[in-house]
KOLFIVEX-289540 format. One line per 3 residues: number of its first residue (from 1); their letters; for each residue x, y, z of C-alpha. Coordinates in steps of 0.05 Angstrom, whole numbers. Example, Ala and Ser with C-alpha at 12.3 -4.5 7.8 and 13.67 -1.06 7.14 Angstrom:
<recs>
1) AS) 246 -90 156 | 273 -21 143
</recs>
This chain:
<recs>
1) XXX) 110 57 -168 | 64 -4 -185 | 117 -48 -140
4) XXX) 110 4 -82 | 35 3 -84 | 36 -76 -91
7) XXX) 83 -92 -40 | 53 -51 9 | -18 -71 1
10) XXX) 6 -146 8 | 47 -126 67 | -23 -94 95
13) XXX) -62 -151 91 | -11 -196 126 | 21 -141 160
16) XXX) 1 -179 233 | 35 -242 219 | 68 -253 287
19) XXX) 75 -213 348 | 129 -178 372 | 171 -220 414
22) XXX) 160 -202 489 | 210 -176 531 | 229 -151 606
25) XXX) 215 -71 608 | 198 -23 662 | 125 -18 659
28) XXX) 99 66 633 | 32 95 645 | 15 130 583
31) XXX) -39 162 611 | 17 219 635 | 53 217 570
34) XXX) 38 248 507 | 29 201 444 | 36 232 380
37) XXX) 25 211 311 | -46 164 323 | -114 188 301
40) XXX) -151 208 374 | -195 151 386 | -123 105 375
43) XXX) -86 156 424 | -139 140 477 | -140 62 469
46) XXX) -63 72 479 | -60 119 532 | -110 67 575
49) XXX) -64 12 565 | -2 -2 606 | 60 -18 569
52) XXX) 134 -33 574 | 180 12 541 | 244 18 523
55) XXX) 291 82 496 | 288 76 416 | 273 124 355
58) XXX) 202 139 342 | 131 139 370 | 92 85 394
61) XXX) 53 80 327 | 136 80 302 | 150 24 342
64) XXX) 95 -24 324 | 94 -16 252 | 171 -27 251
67) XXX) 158 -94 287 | 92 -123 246 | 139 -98 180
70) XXX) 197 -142 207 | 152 -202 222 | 118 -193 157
73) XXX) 175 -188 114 | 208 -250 151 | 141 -286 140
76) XXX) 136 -275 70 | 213 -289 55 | 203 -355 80
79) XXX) 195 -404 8 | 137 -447 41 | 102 -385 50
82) XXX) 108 -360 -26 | 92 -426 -49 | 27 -429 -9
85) XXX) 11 -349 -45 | 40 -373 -115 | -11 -438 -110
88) XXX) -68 -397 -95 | -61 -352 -150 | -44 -415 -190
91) XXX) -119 -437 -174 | -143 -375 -193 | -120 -380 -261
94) XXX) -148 -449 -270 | -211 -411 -269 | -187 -360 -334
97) XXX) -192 -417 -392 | -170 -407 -438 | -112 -354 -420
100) XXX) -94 -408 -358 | -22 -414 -385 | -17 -348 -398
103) XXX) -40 -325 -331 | 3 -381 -307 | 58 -339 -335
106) XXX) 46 -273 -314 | 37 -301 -242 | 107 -336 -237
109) XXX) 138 -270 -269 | 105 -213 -227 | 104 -260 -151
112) XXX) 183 -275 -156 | 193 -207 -171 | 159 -178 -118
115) XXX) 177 -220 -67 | 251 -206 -85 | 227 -134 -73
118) XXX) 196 -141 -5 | 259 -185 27 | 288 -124 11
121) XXX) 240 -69 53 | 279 -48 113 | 226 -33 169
124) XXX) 253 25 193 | 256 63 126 | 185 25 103
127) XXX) 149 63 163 | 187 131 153 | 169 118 89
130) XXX) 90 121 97 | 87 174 153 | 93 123 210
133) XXX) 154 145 239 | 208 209 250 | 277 222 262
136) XXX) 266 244 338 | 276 203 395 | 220 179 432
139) XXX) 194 129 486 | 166 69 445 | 125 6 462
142) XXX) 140 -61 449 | 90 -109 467 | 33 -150 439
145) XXX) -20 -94 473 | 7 -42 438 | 21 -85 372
148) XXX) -53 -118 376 | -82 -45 374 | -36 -24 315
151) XXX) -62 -89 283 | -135 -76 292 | -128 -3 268
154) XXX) -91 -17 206 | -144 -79 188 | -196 -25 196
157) XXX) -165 23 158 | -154 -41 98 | -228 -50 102
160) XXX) -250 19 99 | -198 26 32 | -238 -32 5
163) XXX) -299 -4 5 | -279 61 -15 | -307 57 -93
166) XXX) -248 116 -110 | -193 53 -81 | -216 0 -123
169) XXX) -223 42 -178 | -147 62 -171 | -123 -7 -163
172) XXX) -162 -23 -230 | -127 32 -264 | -64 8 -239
175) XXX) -75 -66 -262 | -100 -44 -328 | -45 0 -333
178) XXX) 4 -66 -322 | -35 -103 -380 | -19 -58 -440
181) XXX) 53 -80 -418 | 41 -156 -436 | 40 -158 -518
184) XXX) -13 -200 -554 | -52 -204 -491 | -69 -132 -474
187) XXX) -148 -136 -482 | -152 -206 -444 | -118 -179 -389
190) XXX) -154 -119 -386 | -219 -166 -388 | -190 -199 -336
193) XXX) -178 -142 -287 | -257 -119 -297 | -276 -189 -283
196) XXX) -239 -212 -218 | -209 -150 -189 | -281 -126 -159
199) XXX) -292 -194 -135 | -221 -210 -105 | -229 -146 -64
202) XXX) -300 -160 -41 | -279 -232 -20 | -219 -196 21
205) XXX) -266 -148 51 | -308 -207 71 | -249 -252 100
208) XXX) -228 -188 142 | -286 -173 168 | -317 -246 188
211) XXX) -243 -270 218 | -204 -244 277 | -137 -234 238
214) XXX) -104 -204 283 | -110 -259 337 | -100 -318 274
217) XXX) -32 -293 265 | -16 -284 344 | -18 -202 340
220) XXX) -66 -202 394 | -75 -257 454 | -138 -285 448
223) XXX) -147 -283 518 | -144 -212 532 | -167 -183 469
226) XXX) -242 -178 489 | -221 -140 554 | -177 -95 507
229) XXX) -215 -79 449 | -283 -78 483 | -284 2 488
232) XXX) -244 5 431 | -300 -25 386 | -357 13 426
235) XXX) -322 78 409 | -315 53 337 | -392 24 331
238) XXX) -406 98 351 | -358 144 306 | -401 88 244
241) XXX) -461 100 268 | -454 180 273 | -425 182 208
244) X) -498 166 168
</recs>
C-alpha cells in the first residue's frame, strides 16, 4: 500500500513531464459530443476546445492521463533523472545531523525501490486503476489542449490535497508508520517525519502555486495557454470565492 500511495503521489507532482506527441487527426467539436468522467467546470473547458481524435479505449480524461503516465514513467526511468531526485534528498539529509548517514541510508534503500516499482506502472492499468478510465470504447483526445487542461486540473487538485489538514495528516501516519520498520532508529525517524514532513509539503504547495508547471515541462504551449485557461481560471477564481 505505502508503495501505491508513494508512487502515485510522485507520479502527481511530475505527472506533466512532457506533452503528448502531436499527431495528424480529424479535427471534433466537442461541443456536440458528450464527455463523461470530468467534474462539470473540466467538461465545459473541454467541450469549448477543439481537438483531434482518434478511435481508442476510454474517455478524454482516459486518454490524457494514459499519456502524462507514459511520459512520466519514461521521465523518471531515465538514471539522470533519479540521480538529480536521489541528490536532492541527499541534501536534505545533510540537514538531519546527526542521523545524516542514516538518512543517507534509508534514502538509497526506499528511492531504488520505488523507482523499480514505477518503471513497472503500465498506463493503461495505472488510470483504470484510480477511476480515470473504463473498459468501453470511446472517442479520445490526443493533443497538448486537451493534455494542458488535464495538467492544470490534476495540479489543482495536488494543491487542494496539500492543504487539506486531514491529507497531511494521513501522509504523516503513513511515514510514521514506515519508521517503526527501521530498528534502533524508530523514535528519530518518527522525529523526523514531525519535523520536515509539514514543511516539505508547504514548500511543494508553494512551488506549485508560484510556477507554471504545466508549461515548465511542455504540457501546455506557452503561447496559447493564456487564451485557453483564461475562462478556465475565471470560473475557478469564482467556484473559491463562493466557497467562503
Amino acid at each position: 500500500m505505502g508503495f501505491k500511495v508513494a508512487s502515485f503521489l510522485l507520479l502527481s507532482l511530475i505527472v506533466t513531464c512532457g506533452a503528448a506527441q502531436r499527431r495528424d487527426f480529424a479535427v471534433l467539436d466537442l461541443q456536440t459530443s458528450e464527455v463523461r468522467d470530468a467534474s462539470q467546470m473540466y467538461e465545459e473547458q473541454i467541450a469549448s476546445t477543439k481537438i483531434p481524435v482518434t478511435l481508442r479505449r476510454g474517455s478524454p480524461l482516459c486518454s490524457a492521463c494514459e499519456n502524462i503516465a507514459n511520459e512520466a514513467v519514461n521521465f523518471l526511468s531515465e538514471k539522470e533523472i533519479q540521480d538529480k531526485i536521489t541528490n536532492i534528498l541527499h541534501d536534505a539529509c545533510s540537514q538531519t545531523f546527526p542521523l545524516e548517514q542514516k538518512c543517507v541510508e534509508i534514502v538509497n534503500s526506499y528511492t531504488a525501490l520505488l523507482f523499480n516499482k514505477i518503471t513497472e506502472i503500465k498506463p493503461d492499468e495505472f488510470c483504470k486503476q484510480y477511476g480515470l478510465c473504463r473498459n468501453t470504447a470511446l472517442l479520445s483526445v490526443v493533443k497538448s489542449e486537451s493534455t494542458c487542461v488535464f495538467c492544470h486540473h490534476i495540479i489543482d487538485e495536488i494543491v487542494s490535497k496539500m492543504k487539506d489538514p486531514d491529507s497531511e495528516i494521513e501522509i504523516i501516519q503513513l511515514l510514521l508508520k514506515e519508521c517503526t520498520k527501521i530498528e534502533g532508529y524508530v523514535q528519530q525517524c518518527k522525529r523526523m517525519v514531525l519535523q520536515y514532513v509539514p514543511f516539505v509539503l508547504v514548500s511543494g504547495e508553494k512551488f506549485l502555486q508560484n510556477n507554471d508547471v504545466c508549461t515548465l515541462i511542455q504540457a501546455c504551449d506557452a503561447g496559447k495557454r493564456t487564451a485557453l485557461f483564461s475562462s478556465f481560471s475565471a470560473r475557478k477564481l469564482v467556484r473559491d470565492a463562493s466557497s467562503y
